[in-house]
N, C-alpha and C positions, 0 to 999 in steps of 0.2 A: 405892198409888194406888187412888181408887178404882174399884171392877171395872166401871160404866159408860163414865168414862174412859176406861181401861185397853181395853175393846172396841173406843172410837171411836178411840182412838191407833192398834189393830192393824188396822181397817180404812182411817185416814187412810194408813196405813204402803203397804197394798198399794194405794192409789190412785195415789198417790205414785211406786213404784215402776213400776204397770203402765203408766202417763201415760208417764212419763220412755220406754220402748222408744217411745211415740210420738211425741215429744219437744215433748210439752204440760208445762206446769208445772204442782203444785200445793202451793200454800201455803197454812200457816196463818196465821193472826191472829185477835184478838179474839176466841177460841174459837170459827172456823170454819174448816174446811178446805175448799178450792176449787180449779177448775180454770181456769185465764186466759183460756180458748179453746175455742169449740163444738170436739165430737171424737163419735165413738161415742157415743150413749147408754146402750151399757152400762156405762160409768165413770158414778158419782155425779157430778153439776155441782158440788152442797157437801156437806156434814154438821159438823153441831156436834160439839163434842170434849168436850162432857159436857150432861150435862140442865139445863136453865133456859135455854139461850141462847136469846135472845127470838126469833119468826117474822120479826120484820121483817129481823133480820141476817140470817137462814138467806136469805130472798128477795130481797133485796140484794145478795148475796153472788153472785148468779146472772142477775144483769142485764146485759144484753149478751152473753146464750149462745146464745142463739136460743130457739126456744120449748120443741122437744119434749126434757125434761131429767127428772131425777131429784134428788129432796134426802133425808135422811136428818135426822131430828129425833132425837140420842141420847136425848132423854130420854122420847121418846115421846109428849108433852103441849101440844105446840103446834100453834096452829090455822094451815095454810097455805092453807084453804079462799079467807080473802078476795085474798091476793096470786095467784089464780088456779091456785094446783096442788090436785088430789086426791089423797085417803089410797087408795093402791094397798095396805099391805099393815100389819100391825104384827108384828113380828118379835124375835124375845128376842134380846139378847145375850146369848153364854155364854163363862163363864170356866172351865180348866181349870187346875191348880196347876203347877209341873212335877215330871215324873215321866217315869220309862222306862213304855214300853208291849211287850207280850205281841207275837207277832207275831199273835194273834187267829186267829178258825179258819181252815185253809187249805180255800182254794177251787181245784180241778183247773182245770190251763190256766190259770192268771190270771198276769200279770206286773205290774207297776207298776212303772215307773223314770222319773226325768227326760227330761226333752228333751234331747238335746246335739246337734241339727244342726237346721238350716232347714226341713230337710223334716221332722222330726218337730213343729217347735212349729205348721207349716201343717197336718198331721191331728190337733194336739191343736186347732188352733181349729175346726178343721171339726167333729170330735167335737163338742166344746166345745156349738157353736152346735145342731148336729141334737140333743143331751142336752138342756138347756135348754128347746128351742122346738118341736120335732119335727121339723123343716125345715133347711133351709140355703137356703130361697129369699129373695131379697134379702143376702142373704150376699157381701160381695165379699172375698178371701182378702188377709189383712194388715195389717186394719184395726180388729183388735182385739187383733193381738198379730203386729205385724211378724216372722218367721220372725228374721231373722238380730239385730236391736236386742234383743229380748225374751230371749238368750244372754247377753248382756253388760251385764244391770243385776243389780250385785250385791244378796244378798238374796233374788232372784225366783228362784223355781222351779217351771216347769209341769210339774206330771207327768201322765205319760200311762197310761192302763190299758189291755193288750189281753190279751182272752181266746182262746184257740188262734190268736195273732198280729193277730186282728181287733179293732182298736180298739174301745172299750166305754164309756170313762170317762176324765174330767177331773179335777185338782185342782191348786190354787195354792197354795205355802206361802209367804209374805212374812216376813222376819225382819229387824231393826233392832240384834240384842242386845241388847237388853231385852224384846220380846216377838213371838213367831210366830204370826201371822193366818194360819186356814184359809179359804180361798175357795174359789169354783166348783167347788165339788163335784160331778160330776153325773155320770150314767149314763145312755146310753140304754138306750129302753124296753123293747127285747128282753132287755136282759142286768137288768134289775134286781128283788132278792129274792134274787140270788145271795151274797151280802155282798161285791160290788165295791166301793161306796160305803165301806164300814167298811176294806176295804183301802187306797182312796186316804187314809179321811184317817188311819189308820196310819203309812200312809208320809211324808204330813206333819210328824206329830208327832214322828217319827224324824230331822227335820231339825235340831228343836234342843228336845230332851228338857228341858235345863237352864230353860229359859224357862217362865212362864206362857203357856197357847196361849188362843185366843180368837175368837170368829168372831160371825155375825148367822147364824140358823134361819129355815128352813122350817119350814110344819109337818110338810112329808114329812122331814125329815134329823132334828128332832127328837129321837126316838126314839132315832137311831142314837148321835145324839153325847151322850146321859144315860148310853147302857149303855157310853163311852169315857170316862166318866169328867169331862164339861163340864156345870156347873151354869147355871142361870139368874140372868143378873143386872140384869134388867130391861127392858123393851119398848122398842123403838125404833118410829119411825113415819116409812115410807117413800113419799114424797109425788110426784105425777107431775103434769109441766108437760105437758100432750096440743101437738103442734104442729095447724096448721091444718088443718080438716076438707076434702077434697077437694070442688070444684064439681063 
């Protein structure tokens, strides 16, 4: 497949999956993948499942969500300026081959394992959100990854980081067997330069060795995931629908 595809598949996969614990649908067609129903804006509204799908389907695809949304252009190259969203960011896909991983260097105190109960998937979201954003204010608990739903969609795995038992760090590994999308990688601010980051997504990749892995960069994760062994394989462009400005 080709490795743009192959990125937009592994991120359609965990869209997919993480939707379903909220039990939104998301379907493909016509090379784009979508959501049926406003939800969180941290879920993508659509994204194209390879480069050239024209702007007008990607904003089309997102009519009737409400305003403030998110799109994802795989191939990087379409303009969504006039259908009224903005270029928020542009972001490599990277592919990695499969391969067994080292267990990398060990860091004291650190753990990383799965969620297996309600109350761990509720302080990986909490993490989650203060990692990401700095905050958890405006944060209401379950609405980005229902505690007891988010256990029982196969495929999905959040795993949680904590350093001397205090939570640290997030990450999602999504698998279909055919390929494992890394998500939400993140760390808070206090624990990171530790190589917690390199740890969670380790333990991703540890999920399904046998597969191609694949994910969307930062340019802060960057780094991390060249010297794991993930190449670049071409720029995405992630477009924001602003909802309405406050009177």
């Amino acid at each position: 497949m080709d490795p743009v595809a192959l990125a937009a598949h592994g991120e359609s996969l965990w869209h997919r999956l993480g939707l379903a614990a909220l039990g939104v649908d998301w379907v493909e067609e016509d090379g784009v993948a979508r959501r049926t129903q406003p939800t969180t804006p941290v879920f993508l509204a659509a994204l194209s499942l390879r480069a050239g799908v024209p702007a007008a389907a990607l904003a089309g695809a997102v009519a009737g969500l409400g305003t403030e949304l998110a799109v994802r252009d795989a191939g990087g190259t379409e303009d969504l300026g006039p259908f009224g969203l903005v270029l928020q960011a542009r972001e490599p896909w990277m592919v990695r081959p499969p391969a067994s991983s080292g267990p990398g260097p060990a860091v004291a105190g650190l753990e990383v394992a799965p969620c297996r109960t309600p109350a761990e998937v509720g302080l990986f979201e909490r993490t989650s959100m203060e990692a990401f954003t700095g905050s958890t204010a405006g944060w209401a608990p379950g609405t980005i990854h229902p505690p007891a739903a988010s256990l029982r969609v196969p495929g999905l795995t959040l795993l949680l980081a904590r350093l001397h038992g205090d939570p640290v760090g997030t990450a999602i590994a999504a698998t279909d067997g055919t390929v494992l999308n890394v998500g939400g990688v993140a760390v808070l601010e206090t624990a990171r330069g530790q190589g917690v980051g390199t740890q969670l997504t380790l333990a991703c990749l540890a999920i399904a060795p046998s597969l191609p892995a694949v994910l969307s960069s930062s340019d802060q994760g960057h780094p991390l995931y060249r010297g794991l062994g993930f190449t670049d394989a071409g720029l995405s462009a992630l477009w924001w629908r602003p909802g309405p400005r406050a009177s």
